[in-house]
Backbone bond lengths (Angstrom), bond angles and torsions (degrees), N, CA, C in turn:
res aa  C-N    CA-C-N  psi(-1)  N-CA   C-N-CA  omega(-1)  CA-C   N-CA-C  phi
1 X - - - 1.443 - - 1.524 112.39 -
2 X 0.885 130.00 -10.78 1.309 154.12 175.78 1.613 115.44 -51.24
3 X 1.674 101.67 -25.99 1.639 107.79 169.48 1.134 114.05 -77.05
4 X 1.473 117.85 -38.86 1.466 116.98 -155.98 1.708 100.20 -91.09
5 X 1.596 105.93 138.24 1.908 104.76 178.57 1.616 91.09 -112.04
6 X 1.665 111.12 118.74 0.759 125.45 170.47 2.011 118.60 -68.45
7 X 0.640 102.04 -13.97 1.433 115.06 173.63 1.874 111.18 -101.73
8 X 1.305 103.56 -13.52 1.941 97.31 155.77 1.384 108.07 -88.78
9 X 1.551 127.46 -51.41 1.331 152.76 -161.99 1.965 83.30 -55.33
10 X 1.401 105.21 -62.43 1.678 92.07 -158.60 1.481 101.62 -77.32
11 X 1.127 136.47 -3.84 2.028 130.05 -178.89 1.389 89.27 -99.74
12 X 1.384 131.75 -25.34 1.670 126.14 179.87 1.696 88.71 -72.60
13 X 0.917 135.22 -53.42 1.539 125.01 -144.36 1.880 83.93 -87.15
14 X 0.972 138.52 -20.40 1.235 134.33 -155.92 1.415 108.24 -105.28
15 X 1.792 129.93 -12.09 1.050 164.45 148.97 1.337 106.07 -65.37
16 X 1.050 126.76 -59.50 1.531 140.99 -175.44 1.480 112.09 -60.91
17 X 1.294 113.86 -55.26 1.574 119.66 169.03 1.722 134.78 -66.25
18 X 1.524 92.48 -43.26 1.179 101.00 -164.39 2.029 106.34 -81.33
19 X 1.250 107.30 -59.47 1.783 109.59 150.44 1.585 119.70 14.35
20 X 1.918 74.55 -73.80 1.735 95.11 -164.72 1.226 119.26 -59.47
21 X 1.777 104.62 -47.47 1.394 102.48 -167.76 1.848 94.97 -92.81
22 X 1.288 131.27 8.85 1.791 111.24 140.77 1.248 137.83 -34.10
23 X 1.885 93.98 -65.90 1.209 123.21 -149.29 1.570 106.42 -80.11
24 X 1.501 115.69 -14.93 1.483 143.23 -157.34 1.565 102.02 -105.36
25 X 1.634 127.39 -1.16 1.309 128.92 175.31 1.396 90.76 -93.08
26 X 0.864 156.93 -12.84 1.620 159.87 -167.45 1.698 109.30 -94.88
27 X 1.082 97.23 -52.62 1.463 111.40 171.65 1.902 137.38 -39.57
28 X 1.986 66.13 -55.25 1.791 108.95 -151.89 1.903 77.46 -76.22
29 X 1.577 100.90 -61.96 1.744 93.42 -170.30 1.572 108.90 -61.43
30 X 1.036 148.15 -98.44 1.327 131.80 172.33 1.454 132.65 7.92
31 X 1.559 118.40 -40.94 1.447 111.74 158.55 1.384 134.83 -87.03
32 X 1.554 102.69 -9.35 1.285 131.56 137.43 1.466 137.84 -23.72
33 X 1.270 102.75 -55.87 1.359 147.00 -168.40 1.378 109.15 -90.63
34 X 1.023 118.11 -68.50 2.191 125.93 156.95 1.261 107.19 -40.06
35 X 1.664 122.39 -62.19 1.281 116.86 -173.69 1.677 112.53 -66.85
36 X 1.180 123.32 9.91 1.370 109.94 -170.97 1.401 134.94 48.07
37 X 1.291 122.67 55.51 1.472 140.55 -140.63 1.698 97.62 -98.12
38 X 1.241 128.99 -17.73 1.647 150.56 -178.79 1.771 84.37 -11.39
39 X 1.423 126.24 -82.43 1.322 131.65 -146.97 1.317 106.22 -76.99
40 X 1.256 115.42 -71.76 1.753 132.17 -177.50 1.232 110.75 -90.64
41 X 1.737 144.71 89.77 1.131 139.06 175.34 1.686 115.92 -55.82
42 X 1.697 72.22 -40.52 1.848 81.52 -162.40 1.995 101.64 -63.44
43 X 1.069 114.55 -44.43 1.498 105.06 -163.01 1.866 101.55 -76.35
44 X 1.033 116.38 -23.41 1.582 108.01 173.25 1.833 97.94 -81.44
45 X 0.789 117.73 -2.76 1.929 106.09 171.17 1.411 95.63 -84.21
46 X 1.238 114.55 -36.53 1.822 108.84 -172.16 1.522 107.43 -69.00
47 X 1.257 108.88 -44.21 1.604 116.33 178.01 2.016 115.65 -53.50
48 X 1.708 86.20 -44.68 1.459 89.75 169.10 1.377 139.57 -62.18
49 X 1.541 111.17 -17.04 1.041 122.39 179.85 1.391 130.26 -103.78
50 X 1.933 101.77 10.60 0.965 102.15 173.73 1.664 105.12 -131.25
51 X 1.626 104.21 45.07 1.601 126.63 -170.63 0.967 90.75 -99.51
52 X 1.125 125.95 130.35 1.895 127.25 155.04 1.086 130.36 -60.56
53 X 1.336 121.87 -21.01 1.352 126.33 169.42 1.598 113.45 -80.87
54 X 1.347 108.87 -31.02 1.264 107.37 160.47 1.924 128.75 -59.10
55 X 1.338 91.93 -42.77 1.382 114.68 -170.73 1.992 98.25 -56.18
56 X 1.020 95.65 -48.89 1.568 104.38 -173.32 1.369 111.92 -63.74
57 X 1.267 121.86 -50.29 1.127 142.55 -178.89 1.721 130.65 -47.33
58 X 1.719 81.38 -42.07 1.608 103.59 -176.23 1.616 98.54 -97.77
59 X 1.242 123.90 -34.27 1.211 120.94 157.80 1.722 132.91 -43.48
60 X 0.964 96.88 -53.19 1.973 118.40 166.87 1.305 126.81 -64.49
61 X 1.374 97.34 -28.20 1.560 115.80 176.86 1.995 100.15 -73.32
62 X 1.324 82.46 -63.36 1.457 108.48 -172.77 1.950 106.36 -43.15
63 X 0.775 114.28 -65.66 1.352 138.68 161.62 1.542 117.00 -31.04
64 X 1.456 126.83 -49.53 1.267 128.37 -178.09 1.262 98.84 -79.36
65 X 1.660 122.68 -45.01 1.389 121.69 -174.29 1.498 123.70 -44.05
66 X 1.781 99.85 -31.98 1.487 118.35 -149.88 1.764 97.66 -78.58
67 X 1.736 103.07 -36.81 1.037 144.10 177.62 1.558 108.00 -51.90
68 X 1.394 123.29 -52.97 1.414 140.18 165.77 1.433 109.04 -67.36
69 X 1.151 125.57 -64.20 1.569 111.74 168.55 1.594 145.36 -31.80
70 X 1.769 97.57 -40.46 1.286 127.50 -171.24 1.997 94.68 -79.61
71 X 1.796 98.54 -33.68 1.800 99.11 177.96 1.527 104.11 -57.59
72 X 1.590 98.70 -31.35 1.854 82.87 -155.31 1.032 134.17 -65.64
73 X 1.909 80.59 -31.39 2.134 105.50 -162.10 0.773 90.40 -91.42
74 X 1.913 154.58 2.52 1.419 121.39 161.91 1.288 81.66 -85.08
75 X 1.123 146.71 -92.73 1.425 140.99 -158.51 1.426 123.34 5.86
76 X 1.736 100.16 -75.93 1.355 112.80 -179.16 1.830 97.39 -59.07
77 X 1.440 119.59 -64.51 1.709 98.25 -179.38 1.721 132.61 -54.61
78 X 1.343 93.91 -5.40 1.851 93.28 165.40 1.880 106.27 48.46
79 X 1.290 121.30 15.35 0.911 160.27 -127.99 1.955 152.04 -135.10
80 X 1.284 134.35 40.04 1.277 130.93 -162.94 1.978 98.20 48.95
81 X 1.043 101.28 77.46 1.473 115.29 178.06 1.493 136.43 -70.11
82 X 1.705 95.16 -19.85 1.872 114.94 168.01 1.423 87.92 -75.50
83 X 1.139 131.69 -59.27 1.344 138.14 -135.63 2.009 108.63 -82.05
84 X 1.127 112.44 -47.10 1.285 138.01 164.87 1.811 108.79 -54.38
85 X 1.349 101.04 -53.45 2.000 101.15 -173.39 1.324 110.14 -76.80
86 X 1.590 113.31 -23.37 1.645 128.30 167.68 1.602 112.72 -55.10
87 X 1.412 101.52 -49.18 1.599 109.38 -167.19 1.592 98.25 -74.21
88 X 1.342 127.78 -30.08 1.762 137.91 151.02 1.027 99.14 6.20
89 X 1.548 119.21 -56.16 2.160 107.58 -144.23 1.922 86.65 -121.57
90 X 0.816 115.99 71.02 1.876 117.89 -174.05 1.489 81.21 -104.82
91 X 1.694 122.67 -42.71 1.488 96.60 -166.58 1.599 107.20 -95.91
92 X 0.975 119.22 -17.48 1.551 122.14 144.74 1.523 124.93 -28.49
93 X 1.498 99.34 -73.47 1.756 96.27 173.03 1.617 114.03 -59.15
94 X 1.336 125.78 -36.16 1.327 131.25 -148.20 1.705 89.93 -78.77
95 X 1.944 122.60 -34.08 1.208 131.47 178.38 1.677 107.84 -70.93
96 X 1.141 112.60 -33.86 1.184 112.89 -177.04 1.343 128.29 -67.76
97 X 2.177 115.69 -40.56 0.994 125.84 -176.49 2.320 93.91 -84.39
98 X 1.160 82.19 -14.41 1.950 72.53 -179.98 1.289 104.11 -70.80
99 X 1.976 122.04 -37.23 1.598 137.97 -172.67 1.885 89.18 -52.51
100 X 1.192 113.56 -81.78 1.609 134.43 -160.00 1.694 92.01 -52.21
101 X 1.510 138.49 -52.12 1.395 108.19 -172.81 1.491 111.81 -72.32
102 X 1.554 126.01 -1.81 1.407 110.96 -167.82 1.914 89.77 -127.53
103 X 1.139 119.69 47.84 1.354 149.33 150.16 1.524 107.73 60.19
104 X 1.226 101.77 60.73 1.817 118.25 179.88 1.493 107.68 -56.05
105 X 1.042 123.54 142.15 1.767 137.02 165.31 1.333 109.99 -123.68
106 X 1.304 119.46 122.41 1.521 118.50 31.29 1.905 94.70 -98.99
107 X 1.606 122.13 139.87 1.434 110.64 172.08 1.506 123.98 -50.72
108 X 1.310 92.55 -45.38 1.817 107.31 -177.33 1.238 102.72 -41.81
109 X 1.134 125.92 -65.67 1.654 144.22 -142.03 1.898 95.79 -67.06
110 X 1.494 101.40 -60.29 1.734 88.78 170.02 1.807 124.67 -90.44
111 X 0.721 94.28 17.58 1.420 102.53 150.69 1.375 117.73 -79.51
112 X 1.260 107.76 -62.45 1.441 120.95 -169.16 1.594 85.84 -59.66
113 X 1.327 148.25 -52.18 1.467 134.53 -160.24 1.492 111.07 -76.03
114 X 1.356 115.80 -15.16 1.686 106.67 -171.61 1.755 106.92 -68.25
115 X 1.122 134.72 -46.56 0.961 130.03 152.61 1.421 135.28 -58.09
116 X 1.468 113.12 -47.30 1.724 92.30 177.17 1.340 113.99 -106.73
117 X 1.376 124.84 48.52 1.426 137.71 161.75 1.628 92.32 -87.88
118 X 1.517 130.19 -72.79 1.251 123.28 160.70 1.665 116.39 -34.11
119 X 0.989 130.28 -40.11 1.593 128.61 176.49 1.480 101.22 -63.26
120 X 1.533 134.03 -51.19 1.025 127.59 -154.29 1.231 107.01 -85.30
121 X 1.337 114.26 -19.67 1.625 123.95 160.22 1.450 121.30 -57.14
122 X 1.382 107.73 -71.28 1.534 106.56 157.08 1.409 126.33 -24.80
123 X 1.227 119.32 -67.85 1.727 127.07 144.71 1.611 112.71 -8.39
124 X 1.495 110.88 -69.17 1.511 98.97 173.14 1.650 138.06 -86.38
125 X 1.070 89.06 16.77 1.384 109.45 170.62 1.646 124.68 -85.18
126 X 1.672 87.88 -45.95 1.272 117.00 -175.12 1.804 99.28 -61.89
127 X 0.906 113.70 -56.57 1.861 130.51 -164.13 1.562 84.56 -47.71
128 X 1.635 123.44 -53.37 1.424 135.65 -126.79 1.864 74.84 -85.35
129 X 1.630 105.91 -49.17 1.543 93.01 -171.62 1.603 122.57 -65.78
130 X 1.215 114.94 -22.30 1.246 109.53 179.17 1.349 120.02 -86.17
131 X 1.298 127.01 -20.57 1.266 144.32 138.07 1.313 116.04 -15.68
132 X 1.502 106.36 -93.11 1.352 114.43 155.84 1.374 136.76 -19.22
133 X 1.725 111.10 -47.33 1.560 116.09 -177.82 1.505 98.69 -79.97
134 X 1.402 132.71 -58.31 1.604 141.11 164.57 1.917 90.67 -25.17
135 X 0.810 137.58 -35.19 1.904 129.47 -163.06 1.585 91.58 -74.06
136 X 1.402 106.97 -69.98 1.572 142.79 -164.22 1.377 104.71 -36.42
């Protein structure tokens, strides 16, 4: 256990989450706003979430964040840096498999993230290690 820094792992996952859903109030209101949401918020959020332009959007977002997280916690662990930026999206997957048992839409879409949320972590680990070796 000695690889993993629990104190990169939890500011990566806390980096990873919090980012996303910032950068995603900008988004979220604006399609909001197109869809004409004035009366029923709630039923134009459902509509929104099954917009493709949204879908992409929040995806890409989602993705760089995961990407930034995975930078941090190798960083902060100074540390097995694939392994550390991987463990990045733990509350990602753990949100994801909570999304899919309480019947998330679109299915595909988190499916496809339970695995490469950890990949995209790895990803920022990876950057952080070569970084690092480029210093050295």
């Amino acid at each position: 256990m000695n690889r993993v820094s629990f104190k990169g792992v939890a500011i990566g996952n806390v980096v990873d989450i919090l980012p996303t859903n910032v950068v995603m109030v900008p988004v979220i209101i604006c399609g909001l706003y197109l869809l004409g949401a004035g009366s029923d918020p709630t039923a134009a959020m459902e509509i929104l979430r099954k917009t493709p332009a949204y879908l992409a959007a929040s995806s890409l977002l989602g993705g760089l964040c995961s990407i930034l997280g995975g930078y941090v916690s190798a960083r902060i662990a100074k540390r097995d840096d694939l392994l550390n930026g991987a463990l990045s999206s733990v509350l990602c997957v753990g949100l994801g498999v909570y999304a899919l048992v309480h019947g998330a839409s679109p299915l595909w879409l988190h499916l496809l993230f339970l695995p490469l949320s950890p990949a995209l972590g790895a990803l920022g680990g990876y950057l952080r290690w070569r970084q690092s070796a480029r210093i050295a």
